[in-house]
C-alpha positions as CSV (number, residue, x, y, z in Angstrom):
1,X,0.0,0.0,0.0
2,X,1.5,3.5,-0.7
3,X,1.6,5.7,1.9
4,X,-0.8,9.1,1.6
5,X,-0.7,10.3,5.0
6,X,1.5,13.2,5.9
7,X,1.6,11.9,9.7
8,X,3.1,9.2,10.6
9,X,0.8,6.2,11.8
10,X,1.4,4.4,15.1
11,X,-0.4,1.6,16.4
12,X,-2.4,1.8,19.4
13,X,-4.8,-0.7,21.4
14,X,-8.0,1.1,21.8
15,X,-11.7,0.5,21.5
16,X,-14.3,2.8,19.6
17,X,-17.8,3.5,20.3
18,X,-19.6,4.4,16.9
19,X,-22.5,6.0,16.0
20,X,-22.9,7.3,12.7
21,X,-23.9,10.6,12.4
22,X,-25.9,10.7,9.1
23,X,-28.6,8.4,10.5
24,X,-30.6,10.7,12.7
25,X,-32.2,6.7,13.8
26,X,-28.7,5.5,14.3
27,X,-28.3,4.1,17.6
28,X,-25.2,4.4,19.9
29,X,-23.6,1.0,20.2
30,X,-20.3,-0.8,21.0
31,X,-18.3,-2.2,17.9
32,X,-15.2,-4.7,18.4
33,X,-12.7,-3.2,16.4
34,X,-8.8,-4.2,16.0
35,X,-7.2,-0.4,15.9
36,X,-4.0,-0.7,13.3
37,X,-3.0,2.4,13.4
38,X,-3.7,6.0,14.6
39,X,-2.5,9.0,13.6
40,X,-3.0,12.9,14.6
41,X,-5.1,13.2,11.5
42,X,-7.0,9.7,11.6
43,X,-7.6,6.2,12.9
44,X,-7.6,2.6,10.7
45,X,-9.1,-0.2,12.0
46,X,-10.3,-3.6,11.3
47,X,-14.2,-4.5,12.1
48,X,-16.7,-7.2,11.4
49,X,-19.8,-4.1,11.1
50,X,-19.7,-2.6,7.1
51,X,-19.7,1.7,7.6
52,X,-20.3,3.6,4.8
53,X,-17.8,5.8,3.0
54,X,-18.5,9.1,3.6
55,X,-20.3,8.7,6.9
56,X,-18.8,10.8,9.8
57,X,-19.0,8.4,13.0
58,X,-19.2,9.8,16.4
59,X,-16.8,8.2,18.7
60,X,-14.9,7.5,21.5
61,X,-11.1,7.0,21.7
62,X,-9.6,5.6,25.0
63,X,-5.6,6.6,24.8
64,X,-3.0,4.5,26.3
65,X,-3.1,7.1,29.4
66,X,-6.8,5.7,29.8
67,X,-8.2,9.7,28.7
68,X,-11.0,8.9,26.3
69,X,-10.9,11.8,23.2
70,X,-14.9,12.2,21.9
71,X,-14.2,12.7,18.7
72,X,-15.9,12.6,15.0
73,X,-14.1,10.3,12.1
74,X,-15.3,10.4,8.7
75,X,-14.5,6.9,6.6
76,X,-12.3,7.7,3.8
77,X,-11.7,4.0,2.8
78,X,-13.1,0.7,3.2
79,X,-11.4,-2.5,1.7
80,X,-13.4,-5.7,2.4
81,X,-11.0,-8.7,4.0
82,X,-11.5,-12.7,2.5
83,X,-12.8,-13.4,6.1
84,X,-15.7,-11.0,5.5
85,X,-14.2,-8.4,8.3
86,X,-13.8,-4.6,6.9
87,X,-10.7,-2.1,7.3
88,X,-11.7,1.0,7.9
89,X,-9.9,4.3,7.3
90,X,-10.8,7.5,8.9
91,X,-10.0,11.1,9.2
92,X,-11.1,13.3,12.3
93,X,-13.6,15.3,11.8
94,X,-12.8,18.7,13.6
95,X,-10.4,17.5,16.0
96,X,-9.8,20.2,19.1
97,X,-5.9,21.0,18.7
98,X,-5.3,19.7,22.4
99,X,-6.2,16.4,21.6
100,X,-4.3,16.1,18.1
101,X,-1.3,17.3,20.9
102,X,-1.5,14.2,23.0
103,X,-1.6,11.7,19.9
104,X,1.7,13.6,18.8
105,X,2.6,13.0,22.2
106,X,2.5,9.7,22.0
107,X,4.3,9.6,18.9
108,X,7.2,11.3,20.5
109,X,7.3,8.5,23.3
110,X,6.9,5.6,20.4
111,X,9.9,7.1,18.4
112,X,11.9,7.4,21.9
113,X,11.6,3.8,22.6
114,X,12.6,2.5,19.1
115,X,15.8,4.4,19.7
């Protein structure tokens, strides 16, 4: 895959609450997802629920410092696995500065600890 992003991706173990915005009937609900990778500017992850491209999701981050960012992703990309799972890539939809800050912050400690 060629790399578009201008941030660099870092994994992160995390679990997302989605509900998707452009359904004013959508409910709330939990979704298993695998997070692959999360950026300052986005999220990918794998998940066994379709999304629709286009659709800005409502959700909620947990970081590794258990801080949960409420934040809004809009999926970009969808690419349908042979085991019937989706991967999902995201962007953040009007991400407050602060927040984008401690993902960078992260970053910084990732990069420390690869040497």
């Amino acid at each position: 895959m060629i790399e578009k992003r201008n941030s660099r991706r870092m994994s992160l173990s995390a679990h997302l609450l989605i509900k998707n915005m452009n359904d004013a009937s959508s409910k709330e609900e939990e979704t298993e997802i695998e997070v692959l990778d999360v950026s300052k500017t986005g999220v990918g992850f794998m998940c066994d629920t379709p999304l629709s491209i286009g659709a800005v999701y409502e959700t909620k981050l947990t970081l590794w410092t258990d801080e949960i960012i409420h934040a809004f992703l809009k999926v970009v990309r969808i690419e349908q696995t042979q085991d019937e799972r989706y991967i999902c890539g995201t962007i953040f939809i009007g991400l407050p500065e602060i927040n984008a800050k401690r993902i960078e912050v992260y970053d910084l400690l990732n990069r420390i600890d690869e040497g």
